[in-house]
N, C-alpha and C positions, 0 to 999 in steps of 0.2 A: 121452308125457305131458309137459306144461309142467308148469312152478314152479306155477303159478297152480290148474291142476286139483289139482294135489297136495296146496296148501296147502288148498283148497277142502272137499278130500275129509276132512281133520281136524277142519276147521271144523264139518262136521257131527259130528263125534263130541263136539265141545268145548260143541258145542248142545245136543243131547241129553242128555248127561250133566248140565248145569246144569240143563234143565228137569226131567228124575225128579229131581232135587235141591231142588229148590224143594217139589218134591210131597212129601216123607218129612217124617216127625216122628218126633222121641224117640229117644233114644240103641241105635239099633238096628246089627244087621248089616249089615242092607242100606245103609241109609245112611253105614257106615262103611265100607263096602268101596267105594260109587260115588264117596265122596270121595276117598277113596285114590286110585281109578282117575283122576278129575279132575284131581287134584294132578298124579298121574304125567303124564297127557296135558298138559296144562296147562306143567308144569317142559320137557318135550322138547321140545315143539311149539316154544316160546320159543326155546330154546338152537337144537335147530336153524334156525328160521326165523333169526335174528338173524345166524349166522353164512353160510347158504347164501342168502338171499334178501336178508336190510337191509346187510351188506357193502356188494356191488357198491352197493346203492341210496346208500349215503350217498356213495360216490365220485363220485357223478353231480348236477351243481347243479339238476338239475331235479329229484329223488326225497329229495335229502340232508334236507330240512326231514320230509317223511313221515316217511321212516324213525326220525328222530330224536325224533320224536313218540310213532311206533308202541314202540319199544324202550320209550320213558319209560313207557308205558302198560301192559307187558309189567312194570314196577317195581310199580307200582299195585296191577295181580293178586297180585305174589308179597305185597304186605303185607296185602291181605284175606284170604289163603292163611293166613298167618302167625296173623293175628286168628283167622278160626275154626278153628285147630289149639289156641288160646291159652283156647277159647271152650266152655264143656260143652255138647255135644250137643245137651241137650235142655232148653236152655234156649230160650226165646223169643230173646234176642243172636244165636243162632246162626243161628237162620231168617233172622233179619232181614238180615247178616253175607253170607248162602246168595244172598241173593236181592240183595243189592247184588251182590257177584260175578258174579251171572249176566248185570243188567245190563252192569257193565263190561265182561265177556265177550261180547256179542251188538253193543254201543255197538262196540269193537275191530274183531271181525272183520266187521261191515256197514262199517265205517270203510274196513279194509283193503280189502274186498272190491269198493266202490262208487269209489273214490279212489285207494288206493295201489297200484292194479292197472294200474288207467288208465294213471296217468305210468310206472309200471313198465314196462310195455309200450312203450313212447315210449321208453324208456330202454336198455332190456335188448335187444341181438342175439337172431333165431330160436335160434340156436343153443347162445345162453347159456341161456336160458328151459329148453331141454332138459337141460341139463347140469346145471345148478341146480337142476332137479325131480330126476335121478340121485340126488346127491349130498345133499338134500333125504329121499330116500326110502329110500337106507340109512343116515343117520344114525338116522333112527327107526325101522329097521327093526332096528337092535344095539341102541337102548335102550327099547325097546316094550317090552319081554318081560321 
């Protein structure tokens, strides 16, 4: 597996979870347990990605402006994060809050997905790509759980 599958494969978790998030109302279980889950996925996926993937990219003049972007944008989430933890549940703020997030979350990783994959690849050795999904895949595989 590359970086790129790997990161791919999250990406659908970090969709998923924003859309049944969009879909709840009122300060319920379920909705407070998928946000939790979100958060969690959302906090690791960052930390690792930043550190196993935007690293090498910012070291390279051709990926350093993406990546520089993508991280800024990884700030973005954690303050919408912040807002609706700040935010009661069931209130109409929160939906609203829910549903910007999901945007910025879907806006990000089609961003990454359609763009900073591209130059990534241009940039990144076979070899690194593999080694970076490795190291990529047990970082979240110690802090998943």
């Amino acid at each position: 597996m590359n970086i790129f599958e790997a990161l791919r494969k999250d990406h659908e978790i970090q969709r998923e979870l924003c859309d049944m998030l969009v879909n709840t109302s009122g300060d319920t279980e379920l909705r407070k347990n998928m946000f939790e889950k979100l958060k969690h996925e959302l906090a690791i996926h960052a930390d690792a990605e930043e550190r196993h993937f935007y690293v090498p990219l910012i070291e390279s003049d051709l990926t350093q402006e993406k990546a520089r972007h993508s991280i800024a944008e990884h700030h973005e989430m954690d303050e919408l994060v912040e807002k609706l933890e700040e935010t009661d549940m069931d209130s109409s703020a929160w939906l609203k809050y829910m549903k910007e997030l999901a945007h910025q979350v879907e806006h990000h990783l089609d961003e990454e997905e359609q763009e900073v994959f591209q130059l990534a690849g241009k940039a990144l050795k076979e070899k690194e790509k593999t080694s970076l999904a490795q190291e990529y895949l047990e970082f979240m595989e110690e802090n998943r759980s």
